[in-house]
C-alpha positions as CSV (number, residue, x, y, z in Angstrom):
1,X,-5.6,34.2,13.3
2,X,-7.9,37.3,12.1
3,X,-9.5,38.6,9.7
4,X,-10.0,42.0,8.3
5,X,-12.1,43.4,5.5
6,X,-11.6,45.8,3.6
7,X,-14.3,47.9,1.3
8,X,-16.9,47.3,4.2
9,X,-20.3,48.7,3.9
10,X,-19.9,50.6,7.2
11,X,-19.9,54.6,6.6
12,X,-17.6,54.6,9.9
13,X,-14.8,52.4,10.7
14,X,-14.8,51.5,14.5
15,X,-11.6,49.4,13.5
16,X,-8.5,50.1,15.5
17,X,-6.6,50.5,12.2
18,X,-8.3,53.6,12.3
19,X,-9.4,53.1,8.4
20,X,-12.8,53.8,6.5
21,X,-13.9,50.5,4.7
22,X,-12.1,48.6,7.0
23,X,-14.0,46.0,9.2
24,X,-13.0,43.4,11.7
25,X,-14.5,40.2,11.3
26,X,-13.3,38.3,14.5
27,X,-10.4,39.0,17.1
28,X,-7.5,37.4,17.3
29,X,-8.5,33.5,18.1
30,X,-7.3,30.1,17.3
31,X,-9.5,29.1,13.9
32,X,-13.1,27.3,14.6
33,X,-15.8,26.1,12.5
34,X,-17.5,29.5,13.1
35,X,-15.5,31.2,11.7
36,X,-15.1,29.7,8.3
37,X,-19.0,29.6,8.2
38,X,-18.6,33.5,8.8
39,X,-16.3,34.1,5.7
40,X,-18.2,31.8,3.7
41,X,-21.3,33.9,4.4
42,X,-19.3,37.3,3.0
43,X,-20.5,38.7,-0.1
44,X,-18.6,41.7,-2.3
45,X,-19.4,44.9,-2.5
46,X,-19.4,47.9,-4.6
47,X,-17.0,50.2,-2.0
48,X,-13.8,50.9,-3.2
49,X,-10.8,49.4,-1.1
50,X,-6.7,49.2,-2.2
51,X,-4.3,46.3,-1.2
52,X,-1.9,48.9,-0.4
53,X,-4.2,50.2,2.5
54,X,-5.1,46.8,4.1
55,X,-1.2,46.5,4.6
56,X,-1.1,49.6,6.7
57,X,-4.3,47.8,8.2
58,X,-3.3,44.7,8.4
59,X,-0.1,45.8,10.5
60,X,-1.5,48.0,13.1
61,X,-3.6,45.4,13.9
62,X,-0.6,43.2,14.7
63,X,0.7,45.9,16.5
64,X,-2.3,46.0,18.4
65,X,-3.2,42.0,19.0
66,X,0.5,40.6,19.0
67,X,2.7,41.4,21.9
68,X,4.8,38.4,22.3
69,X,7.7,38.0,20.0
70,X,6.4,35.3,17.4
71,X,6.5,34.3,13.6
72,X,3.4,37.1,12.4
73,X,2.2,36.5,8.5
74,X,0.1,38.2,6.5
75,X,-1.8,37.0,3.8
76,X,-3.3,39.1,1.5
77,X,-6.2,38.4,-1.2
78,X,-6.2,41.2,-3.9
79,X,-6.6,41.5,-7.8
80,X,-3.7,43.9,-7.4
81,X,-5.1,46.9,-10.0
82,X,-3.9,50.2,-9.2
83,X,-2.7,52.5,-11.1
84,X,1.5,52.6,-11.5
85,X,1.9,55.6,-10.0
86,X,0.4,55.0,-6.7
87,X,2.4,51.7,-6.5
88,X,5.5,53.3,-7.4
89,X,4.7,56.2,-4.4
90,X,3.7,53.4,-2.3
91,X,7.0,51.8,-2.5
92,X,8.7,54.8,-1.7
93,X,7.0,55.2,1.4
94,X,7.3,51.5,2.5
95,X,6.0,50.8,6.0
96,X,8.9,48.8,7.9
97,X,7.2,46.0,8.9
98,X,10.7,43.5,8.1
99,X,9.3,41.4,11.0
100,X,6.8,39.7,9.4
101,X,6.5,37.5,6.2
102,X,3.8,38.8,4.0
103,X,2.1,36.6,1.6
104,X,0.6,37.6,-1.3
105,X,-2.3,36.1,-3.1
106,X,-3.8,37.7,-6.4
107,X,-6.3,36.1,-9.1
108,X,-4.0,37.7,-11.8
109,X,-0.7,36.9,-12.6
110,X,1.6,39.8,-11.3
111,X,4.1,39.7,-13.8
112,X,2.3,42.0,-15.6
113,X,3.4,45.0,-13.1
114,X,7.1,45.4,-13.0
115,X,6.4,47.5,-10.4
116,X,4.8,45.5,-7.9
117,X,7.3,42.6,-8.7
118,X,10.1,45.0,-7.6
119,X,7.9,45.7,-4.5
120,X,7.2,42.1,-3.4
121,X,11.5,41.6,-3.9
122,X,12.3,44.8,-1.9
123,X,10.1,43.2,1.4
124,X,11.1,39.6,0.9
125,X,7.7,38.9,0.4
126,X,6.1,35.6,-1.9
127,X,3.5,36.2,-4.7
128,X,1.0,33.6,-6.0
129,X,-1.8,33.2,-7.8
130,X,-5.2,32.0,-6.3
131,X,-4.9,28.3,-8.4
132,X,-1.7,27.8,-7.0
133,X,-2.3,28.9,-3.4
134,X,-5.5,26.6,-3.2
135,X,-3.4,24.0,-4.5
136,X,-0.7,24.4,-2.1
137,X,-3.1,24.0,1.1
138,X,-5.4,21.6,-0.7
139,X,-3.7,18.4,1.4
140,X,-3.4,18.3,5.0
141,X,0.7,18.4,5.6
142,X,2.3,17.3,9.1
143,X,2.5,20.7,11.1
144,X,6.2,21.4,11.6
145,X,8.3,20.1,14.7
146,X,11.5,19.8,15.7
147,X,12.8,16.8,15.4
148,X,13.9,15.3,18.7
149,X,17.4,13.5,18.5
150,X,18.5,10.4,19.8
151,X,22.1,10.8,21.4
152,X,24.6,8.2,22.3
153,X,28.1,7.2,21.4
154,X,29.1,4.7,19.0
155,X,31.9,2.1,20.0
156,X,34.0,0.9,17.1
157,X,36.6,-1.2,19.2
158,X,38.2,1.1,21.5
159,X,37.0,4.6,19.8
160,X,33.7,6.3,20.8
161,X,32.2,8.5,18.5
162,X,29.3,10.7,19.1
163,X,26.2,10.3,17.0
164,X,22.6,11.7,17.0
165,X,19.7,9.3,15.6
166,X,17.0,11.7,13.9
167,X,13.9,9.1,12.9
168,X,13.3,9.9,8.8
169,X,10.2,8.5,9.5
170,X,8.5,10.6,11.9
171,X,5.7,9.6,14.0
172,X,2.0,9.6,12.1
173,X,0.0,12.3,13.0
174,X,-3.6,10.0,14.1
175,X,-7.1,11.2,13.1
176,X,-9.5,12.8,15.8
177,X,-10.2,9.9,17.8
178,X,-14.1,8.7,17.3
179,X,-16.4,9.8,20.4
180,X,-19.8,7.8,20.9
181,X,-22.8,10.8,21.1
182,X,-26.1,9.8,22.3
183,X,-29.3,11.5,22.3
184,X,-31.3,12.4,26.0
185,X,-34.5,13.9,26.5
186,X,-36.8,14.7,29.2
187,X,-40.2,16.5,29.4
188,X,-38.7,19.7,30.6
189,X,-35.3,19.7,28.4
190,X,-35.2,19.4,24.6
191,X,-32.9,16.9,23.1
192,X,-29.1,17.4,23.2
193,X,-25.8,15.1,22.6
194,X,-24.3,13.5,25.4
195,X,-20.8,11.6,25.2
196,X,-21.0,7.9,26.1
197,X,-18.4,6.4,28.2
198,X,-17.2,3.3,27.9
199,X,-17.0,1.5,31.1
200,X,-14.7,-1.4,31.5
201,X,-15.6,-4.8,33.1
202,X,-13.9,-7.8,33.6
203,X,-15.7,-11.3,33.3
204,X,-14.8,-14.7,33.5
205,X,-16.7,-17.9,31.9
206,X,-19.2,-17.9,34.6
207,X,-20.2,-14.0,33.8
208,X,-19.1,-13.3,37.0
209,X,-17.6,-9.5,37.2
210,X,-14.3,-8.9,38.8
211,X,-12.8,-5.8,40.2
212,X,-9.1,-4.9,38.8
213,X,-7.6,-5.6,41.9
214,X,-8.9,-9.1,41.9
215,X,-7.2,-9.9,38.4
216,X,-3.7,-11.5,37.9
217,X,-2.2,-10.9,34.4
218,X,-0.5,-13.8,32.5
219,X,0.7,-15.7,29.7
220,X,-0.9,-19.2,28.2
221,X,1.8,-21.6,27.6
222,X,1.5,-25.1,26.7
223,X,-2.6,-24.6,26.9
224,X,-2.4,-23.6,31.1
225,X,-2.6,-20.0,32.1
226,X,0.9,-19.1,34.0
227,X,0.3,-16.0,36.3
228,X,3.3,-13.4,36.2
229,X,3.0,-10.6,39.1
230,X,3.9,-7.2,38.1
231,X,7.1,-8.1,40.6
232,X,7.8,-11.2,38.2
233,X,7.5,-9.3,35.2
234,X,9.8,-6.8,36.1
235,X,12.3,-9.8,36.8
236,X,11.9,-10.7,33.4
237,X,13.2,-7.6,32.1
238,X,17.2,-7.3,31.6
239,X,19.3,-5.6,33.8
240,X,21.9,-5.3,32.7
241,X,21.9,-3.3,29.1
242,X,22.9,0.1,29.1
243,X,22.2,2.3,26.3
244,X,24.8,1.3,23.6
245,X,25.7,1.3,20.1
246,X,28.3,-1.0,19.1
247,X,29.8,-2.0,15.9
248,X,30.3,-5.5,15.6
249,X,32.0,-5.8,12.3
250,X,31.3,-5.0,8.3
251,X,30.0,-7.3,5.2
252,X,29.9,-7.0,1.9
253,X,26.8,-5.0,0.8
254,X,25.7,-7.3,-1.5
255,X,25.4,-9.5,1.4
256,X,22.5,-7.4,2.8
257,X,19.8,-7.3,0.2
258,X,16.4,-5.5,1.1
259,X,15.2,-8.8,1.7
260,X,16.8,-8.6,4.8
261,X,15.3,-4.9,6.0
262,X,13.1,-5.6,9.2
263,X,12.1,-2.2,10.4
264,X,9.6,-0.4,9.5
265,X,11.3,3.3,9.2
266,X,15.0,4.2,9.3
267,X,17.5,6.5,11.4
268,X,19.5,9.3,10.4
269,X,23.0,8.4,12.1
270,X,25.4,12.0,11.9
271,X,27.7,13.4,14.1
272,X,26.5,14.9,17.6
273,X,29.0,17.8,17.3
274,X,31.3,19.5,15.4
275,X,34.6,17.5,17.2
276,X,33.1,14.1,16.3
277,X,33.1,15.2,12.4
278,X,36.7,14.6,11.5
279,X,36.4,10.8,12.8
280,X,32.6,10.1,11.5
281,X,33.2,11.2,8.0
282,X,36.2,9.5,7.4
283,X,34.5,6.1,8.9
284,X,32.0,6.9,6.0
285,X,34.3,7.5,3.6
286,X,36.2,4.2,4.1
287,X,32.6,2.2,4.2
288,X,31.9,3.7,0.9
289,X,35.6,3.2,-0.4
290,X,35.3,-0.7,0.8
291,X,31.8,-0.7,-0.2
292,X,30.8,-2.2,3.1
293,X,27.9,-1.8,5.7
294,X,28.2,-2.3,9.2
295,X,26.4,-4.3,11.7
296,X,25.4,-2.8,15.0
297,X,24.2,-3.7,18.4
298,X,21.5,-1.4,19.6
299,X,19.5,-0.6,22.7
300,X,17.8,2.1,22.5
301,X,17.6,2.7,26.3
302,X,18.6,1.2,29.6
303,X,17.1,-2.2,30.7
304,X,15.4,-3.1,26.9
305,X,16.1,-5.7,24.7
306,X,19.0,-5.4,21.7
307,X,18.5,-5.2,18.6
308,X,20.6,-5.5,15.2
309,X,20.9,-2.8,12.9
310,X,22.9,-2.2,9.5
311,X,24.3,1.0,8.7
312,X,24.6,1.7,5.2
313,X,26.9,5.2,3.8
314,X,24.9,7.9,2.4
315,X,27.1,10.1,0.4
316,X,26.7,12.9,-2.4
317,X,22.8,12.8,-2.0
318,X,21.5,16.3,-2.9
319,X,19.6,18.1,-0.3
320,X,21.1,15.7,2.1
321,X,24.2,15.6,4.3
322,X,26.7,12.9,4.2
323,X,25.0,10.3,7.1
324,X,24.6,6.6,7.7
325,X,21.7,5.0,7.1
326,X,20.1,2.5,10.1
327,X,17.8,-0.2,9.2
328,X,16.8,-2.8,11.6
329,X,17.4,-6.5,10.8
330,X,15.9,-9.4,11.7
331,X,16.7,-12.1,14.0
332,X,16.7,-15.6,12.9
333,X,13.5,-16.3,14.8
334,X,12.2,-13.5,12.5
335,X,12.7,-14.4,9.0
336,X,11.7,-17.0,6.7
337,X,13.2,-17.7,3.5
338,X,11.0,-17.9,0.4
339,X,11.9,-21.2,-2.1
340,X,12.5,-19.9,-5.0
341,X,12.0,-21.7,-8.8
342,X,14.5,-22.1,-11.3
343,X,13.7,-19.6,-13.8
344,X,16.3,-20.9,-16.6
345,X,14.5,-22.7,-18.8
346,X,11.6,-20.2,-18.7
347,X,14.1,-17.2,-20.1
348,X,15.6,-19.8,-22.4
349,X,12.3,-20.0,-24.1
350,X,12.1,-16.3,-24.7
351,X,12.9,-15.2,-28.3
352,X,15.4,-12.3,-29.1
353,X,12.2,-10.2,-30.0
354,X,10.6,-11.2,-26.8
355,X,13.2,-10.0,-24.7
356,X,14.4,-6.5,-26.4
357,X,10.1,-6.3,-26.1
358,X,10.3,-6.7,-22.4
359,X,13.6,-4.5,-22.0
360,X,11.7,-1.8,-24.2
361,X,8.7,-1.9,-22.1
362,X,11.0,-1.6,-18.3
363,X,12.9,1.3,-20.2
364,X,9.9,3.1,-21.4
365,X,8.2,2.8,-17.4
366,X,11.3,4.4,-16.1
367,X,11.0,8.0,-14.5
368,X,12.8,10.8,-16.1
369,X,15.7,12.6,-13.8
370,X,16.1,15.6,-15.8
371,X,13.0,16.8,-18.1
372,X,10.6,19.6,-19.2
373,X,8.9,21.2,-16.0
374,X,5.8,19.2,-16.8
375,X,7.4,16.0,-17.1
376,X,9.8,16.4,-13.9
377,X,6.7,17.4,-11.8
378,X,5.0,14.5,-12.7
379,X,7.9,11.7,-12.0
380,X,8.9,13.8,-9.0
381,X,5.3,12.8,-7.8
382,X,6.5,9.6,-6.9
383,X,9.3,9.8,-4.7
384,X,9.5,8.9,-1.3
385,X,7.7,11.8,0.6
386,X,6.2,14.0,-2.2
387,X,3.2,12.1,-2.4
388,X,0.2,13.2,-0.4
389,X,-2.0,10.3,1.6
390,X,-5.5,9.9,-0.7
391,X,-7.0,8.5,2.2
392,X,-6.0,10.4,5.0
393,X,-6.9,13.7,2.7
394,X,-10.7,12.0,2.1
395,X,-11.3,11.5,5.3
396,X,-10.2,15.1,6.5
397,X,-12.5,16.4,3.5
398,X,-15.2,14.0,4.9
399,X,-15.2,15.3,8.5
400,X,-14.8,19.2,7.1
401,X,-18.2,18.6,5.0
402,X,-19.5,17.2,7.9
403,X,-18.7,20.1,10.5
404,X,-20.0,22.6,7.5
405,X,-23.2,21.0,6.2
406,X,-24.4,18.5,9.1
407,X,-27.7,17.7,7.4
408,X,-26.1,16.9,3.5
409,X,-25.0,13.6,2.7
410,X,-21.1,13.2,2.8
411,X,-19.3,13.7,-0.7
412,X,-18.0,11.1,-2.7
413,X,-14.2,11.2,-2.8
414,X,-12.8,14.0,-5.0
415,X,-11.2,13.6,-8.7
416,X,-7.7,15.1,-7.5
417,X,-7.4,12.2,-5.3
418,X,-8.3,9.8,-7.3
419,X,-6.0,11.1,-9.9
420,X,-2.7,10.8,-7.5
421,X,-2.2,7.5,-8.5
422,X,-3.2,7.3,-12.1
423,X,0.0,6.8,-14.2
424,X,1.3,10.4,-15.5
425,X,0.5,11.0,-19.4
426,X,3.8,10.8,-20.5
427,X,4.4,7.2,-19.3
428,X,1.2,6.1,-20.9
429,X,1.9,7.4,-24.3
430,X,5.7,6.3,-24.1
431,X,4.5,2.3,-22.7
432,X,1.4,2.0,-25.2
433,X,3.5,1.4,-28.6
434,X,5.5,-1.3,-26.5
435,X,2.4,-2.8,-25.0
436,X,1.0,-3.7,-28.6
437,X,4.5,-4.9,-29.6
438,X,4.2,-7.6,-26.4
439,X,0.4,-8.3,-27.3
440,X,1.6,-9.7,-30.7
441,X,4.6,-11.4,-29.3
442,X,3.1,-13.1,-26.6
443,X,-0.3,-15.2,-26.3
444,X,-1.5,-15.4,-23.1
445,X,-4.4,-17.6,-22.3
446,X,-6.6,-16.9,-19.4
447,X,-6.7,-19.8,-17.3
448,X,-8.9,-20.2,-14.1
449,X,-7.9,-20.9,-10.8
450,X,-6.6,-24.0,-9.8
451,X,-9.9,-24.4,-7.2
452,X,-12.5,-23.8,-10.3
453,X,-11.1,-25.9,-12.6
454,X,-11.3,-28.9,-10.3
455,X,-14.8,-28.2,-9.5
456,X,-15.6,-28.0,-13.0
457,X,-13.7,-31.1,-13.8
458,X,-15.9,-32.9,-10.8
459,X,-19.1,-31.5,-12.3
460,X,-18.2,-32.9,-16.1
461,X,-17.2,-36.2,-14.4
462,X,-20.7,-36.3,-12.3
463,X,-22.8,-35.6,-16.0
464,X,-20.7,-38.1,-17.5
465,X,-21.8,-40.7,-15.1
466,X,-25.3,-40.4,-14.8
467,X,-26.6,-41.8,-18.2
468,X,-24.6,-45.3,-17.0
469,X,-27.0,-44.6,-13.5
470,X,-30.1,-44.1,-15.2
471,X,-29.2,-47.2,-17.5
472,X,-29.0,-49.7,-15.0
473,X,-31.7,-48.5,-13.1
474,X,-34.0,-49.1,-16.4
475,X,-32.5,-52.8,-16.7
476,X,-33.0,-53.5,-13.2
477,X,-36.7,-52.4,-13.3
478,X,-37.3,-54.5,-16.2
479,X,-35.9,-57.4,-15.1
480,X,-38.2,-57.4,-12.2
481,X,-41.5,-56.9,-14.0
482,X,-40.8,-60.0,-15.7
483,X,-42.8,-62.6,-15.8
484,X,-42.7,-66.1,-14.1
485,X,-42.1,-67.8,-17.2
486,X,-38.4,-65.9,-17.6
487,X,-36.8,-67.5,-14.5
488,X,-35.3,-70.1,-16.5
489,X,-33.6,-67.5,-18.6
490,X,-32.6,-65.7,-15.6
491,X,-31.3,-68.8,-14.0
492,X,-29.2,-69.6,-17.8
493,X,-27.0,-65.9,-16.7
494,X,-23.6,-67.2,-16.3
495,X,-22.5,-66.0,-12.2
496,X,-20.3,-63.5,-13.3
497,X,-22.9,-61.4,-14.9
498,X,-24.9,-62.0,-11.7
499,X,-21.9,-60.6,-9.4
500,X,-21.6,-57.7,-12.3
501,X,-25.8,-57.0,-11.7
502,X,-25.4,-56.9,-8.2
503,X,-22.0,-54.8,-7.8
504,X,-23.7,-52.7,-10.0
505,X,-26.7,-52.2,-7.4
506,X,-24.8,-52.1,-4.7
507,X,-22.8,-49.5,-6.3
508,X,-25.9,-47.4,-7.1
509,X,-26.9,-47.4,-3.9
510,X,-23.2,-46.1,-2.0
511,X,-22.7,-43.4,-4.9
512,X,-25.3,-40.2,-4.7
513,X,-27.6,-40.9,-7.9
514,X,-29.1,-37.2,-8.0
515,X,-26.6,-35.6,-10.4
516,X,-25.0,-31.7,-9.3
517,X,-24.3,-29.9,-12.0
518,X,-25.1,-25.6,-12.5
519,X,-28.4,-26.3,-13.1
520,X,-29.1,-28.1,-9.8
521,X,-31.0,-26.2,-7.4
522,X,-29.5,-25.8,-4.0
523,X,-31.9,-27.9,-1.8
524,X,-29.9,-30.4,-0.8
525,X,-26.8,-28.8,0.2
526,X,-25.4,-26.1,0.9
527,X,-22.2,-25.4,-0.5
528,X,-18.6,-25.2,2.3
529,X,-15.5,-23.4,1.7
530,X,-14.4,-26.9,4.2
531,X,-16.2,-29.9,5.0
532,X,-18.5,-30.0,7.5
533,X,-20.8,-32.6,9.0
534,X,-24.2,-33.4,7.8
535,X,-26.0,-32.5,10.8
536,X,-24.8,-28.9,9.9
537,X,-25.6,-29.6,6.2
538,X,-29.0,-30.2,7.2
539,X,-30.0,-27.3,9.2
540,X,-28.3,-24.8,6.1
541,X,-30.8,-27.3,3.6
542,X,-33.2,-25.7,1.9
543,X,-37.4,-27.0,3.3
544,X,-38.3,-30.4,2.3
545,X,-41.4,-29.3,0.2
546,X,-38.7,-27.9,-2.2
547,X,-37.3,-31.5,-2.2
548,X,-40.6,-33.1,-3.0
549,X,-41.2,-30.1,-5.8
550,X,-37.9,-31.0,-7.7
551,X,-38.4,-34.9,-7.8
552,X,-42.0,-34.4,-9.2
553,X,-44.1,-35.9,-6.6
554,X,-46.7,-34.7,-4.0
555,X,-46.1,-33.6,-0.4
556,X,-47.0,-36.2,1.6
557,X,-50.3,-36.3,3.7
558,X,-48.9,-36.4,7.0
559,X,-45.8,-34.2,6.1
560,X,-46.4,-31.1,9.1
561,X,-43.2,-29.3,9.2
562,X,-41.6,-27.8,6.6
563,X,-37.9,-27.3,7.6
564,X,-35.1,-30.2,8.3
565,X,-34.5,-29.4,11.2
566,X,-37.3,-28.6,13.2
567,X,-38.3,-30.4,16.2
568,X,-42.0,-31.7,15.0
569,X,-40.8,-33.5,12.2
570,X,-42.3,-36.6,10.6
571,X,-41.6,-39.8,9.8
572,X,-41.6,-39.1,6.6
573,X,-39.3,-36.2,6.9
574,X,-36.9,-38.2,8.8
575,X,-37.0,-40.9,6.1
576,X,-36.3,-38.5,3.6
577,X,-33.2,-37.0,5.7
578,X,-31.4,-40.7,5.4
579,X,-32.3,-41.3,2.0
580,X,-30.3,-38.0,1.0
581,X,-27.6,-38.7,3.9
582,X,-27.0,-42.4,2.2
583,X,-26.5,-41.0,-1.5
584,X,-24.4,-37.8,-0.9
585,X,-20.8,-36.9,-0.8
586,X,-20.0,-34.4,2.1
587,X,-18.5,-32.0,0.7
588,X,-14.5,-32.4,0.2
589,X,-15.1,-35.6,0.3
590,X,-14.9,-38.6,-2.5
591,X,-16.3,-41.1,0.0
592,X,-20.3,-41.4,0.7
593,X,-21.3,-40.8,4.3
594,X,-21.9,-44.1,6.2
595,X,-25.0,-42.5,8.2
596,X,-23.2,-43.9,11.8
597,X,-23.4,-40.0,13.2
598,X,-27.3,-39.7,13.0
599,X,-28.2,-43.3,15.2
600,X,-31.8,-41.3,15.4
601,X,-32.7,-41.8,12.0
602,X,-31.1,-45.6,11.8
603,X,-34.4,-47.2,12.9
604,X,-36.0,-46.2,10.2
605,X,-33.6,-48.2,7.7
606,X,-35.3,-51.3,7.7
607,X,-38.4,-49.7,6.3
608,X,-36.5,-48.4,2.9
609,X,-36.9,-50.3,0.0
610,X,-33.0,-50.5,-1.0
611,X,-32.1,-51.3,2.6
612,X,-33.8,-54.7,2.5
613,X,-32.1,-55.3,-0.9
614,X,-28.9,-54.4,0.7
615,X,-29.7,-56.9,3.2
616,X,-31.0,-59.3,0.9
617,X,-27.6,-58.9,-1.7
């Protein structure tokens, strides 16, 4: 590309167009980030300059910079204001320059000139205005190729037909890769970027580092690594496919829903020449007659696995020629059927009003086919292909803000994008009269998931059951500060309130008595999405001073370490440990833990109080 200015500064034009006011900014050259910071450097100026003379410019600098034959364009930026007469003489005197395309880019619109309307017609050129040229190059679009087609005949029985496979879903076009840059710097040399390189190394559990001749690829089967040699694995491959496509028969549409669609894009199937046409065309006319697809065997080249593939008509498309349609399907291996519900009785409950609302509402969501311009170009918005990539585009504008302006912070992602998927206007304000219709028609309660409902169940349940705990615990201290004189009234209980008195202990002391509701703090455990061990429980609890803190008693003289599971820890701190091991539920668990994982903390059992009641019960 280059670039020339015109209405320079410059008294005299050194320009090969020979021009005053005319200025080369660059030769010829591939675009850079230079030069854009160049032109975004350029300010106007008050020299005078015409459009009509940077075409004369504009071309003998083609002649001058182009010698191969190639597609040549020029763009030109003007507001397009001369007088009529000099258009009109201009016109006249048109250079022939009917080799190249000429753009034409203008601030105005240029309908207002007749004259230069007739003009642009007369060279085949195209005329926009500055909005809609910015909008046309605001996305990054896939740079035109020619597509590369896949040739092969198709077998129907005994007749061979001639197809080409063109992929409608071309190959993605990748971001620049990412290259690591680090900084180096020596006493003589100022800083500068280096590349990093990535250097492979192989290691096995030992850490030992191997060589790539030292390593043998393979597969692990059953849990034992099996070895395959590059000689093996070319055995594995098949022989003896050849490049094929073969029908095997036809079905029933219907019998292919899009359930069924493996691949990830689709194949163009038409005719490889103009003799193949008469038999290709009438096979799709009889599949769309029958209303059939077909099911072929494909390998794509020599020595590869087959694969199935439907072929499904594609007839009176606009824009498109009659074709077939090729979508991979999957192999039984592949696919897994999804149970469905019985959805009967659910539409049986609908009312009459409920369902014209829902039909109203699918009706009103439905894209126009044939509108006002404004309505078509948004609807149009949505078909396959039309729609530009938000993130691909973001990230391009990221690294262009980047390459401009290294030392601003990157900008945030731009309102154009964000507003390619909001719903067009038209849809909104035909839906929103339906919406309120459904609001009044149906009452929808917001439930919560199935997970926090339980837990909230659990956690009602728990503060249900601790006033009973705190009860007995009151009875059974009062009983024991008794005096001697009561033992004949103890010994008057009948024995089945004295099995009920001690179940009742026994049971306090296998169920956790410190009650986890929201208002619990987390010090003695922390929460699992699964259920883990209490050794691991304990190392992710909170430090035992915290425990002491929420029971309302003083940290013990002797108490050093203030962590479960550091290694100085007292007696105390182990005593504590069990205590809260004994009355806890692991988590996902409705079972108490027994305490027979942690033996080290066992020998302190016999010196807790409810132990030697256990023992005594």
């Amino acid at each position: 590309m280059g670039v020339i200015l015109m209405g320079s500064d410059r008294s005299t034009s050194d320009s090969i167009t020979g021009l005053d006011n005319a200025q080369e900014l660059c030769n010829m050259q591939i675009g850079n980030w230079n030069l854009i910071k160049s032109i975004e450097k350029l300010q106007p100026t008050n020299q005078t300059c015409s459009w009509m003379d940077a075409i004369y410019a504009a071309v003998e600098y083609i002649k001058h910079e182009c010698i191969d034959k190639c597609e040549r364009k020029i763009i030109l930026l003007s507001s397009f204001n001369e007088e009529e007469n000099v258009i009109i003489n201009f016109a006249s005197n048109y250079i022939e320059c009917n080799y190249m395309y000429i753009y034409y880019i203008t601030i105005f619109y240029i309908y207002a000139c007749i004259y230069i309307y007739i003009f642009f017609l007369q060279i085949n050129g195209q005329y926009l205005t500055f909005e809609h040229a910015m909008s046309d190059v605001r996305f990054y679009k896939r740079p035109s190729t020619k597509p590369l087609p896949w040739r092969c005949l198709m077998e129907l029985g005994e007749l061979c037909i001639p197809i080409a496979g063109i992929s409608k879903m071309p190959s993605e076009v990748k971001l620049p890769e990412m290259v690591l840059m680090g900084k180096t710097s020596t006493s003589n040399t100022p800083d500068k970027e280096v590349p990093i390189k990535n250097v492979v190394q192989w290691m096995d559990n030992n850490r030992t580092i191997h060589t790539e001749e030292d390593i043998i690829r393979g597969y692990v089967y059953g849990g034992k690594a099996i070895p395959v040699s590059d000689e093996a694995k070319k055995a594995m491959t098949p022989k003896n496919n050849e490049k094929s496509y073969k029908i095997h028969g036809f079905t029933k549409r219907e019998n292919v829903p899009m359930e069924y669609w493996l691949s990830d894009g689709s194949y163009v199937i038409v005719p490889a020449n103009e003799a193949a046409s008469a038999p290709f065309y009438s096979l799709v006319q009889a599949m769309v007659d029958k209303n059939v697809v077909a099911i072929v065997e494909k390998v794509y080249r020599a020595n590869t696995e087959a694969n199935m593939m439907a072929l499904f008509p594609s007839v009176d498309v606009e824009n498109e020629p009659w074709c077939l349609i090729e979508i991979g399907l999957p192999f039984e291996r592949d696919y897994g059927a999804i149970a469905q519900k019985p959805l009967k009785g659910v539409t049986n409950q609908l009312s009459q009003e409920q369902d014209n609302a829902i039909d109203d509402l699918l009706r009103s969501l439905e894209l126009p086919d044939a509108a006002d311009d404004d309505t078509i170009s948004s609807s149009e918005k949505y078909l396959p292909g039309y729609m530009p990539d938000p993130g691909t585009q973001h990230m391009w504008d990221v690294l262009t803000a980047r390459a401009l302006n290294s030392d601003k912070p990157l900008p945030p992602i731009a309102d154009d994008l964000l507003n390619l998927l909001e719903q067009p206007e038209f849809i909104k304000a035909k839906c929103k009269p339906v919406t309120e219709r459904i609001k009044n028609l149906f009452f929808l309660e917001k439930k919560k998931p199935l997970r926090k409902r339980k837990i909230q169940e659990d956690d009602n349940k728990q503060s249900d059951d601790a006033p009973m705990t705190q009860t007995f615990k009151e009875e059974q201290r009062d009983i024991g500060n008794n005096d001697v004189d009561d033992i004949s009234d103890l010994c008057s209980f009948d024995f089945d309130d004295i099995a009920l008195l001690v179940e009742v202990q026994c049971g306090d002391i296998m169920r956790k008595s410190i009650v986890f509701d929201k208002n619990t703090p987390d010090v003695f455990y922390c929460p699992q999405h699964k259920s883990i061990g209490f050794e691991k429980m304990l190392v992710k609890a909170r430090p035992l001073s915290r425990l002491c803190q929420f029971e309302g008693r003083p940290i013990p003289e002797d108490y050093k370490s203030d962590c479960y599971n550091d290694v100085d820890e007292t007696e105390y701190a182990c005593k504590e440990k069990y205590r809260i091991m004994m009355r806890l539920h692991p988590p996902g668990s409705n079972t108490p833990y027994n305490g027979t994982r942690l033996s080290k903390f066992l020998a302190f059992d016999k010196d807790l109080p409810y132990a030697r009641k256990k023992n005594q019960v």
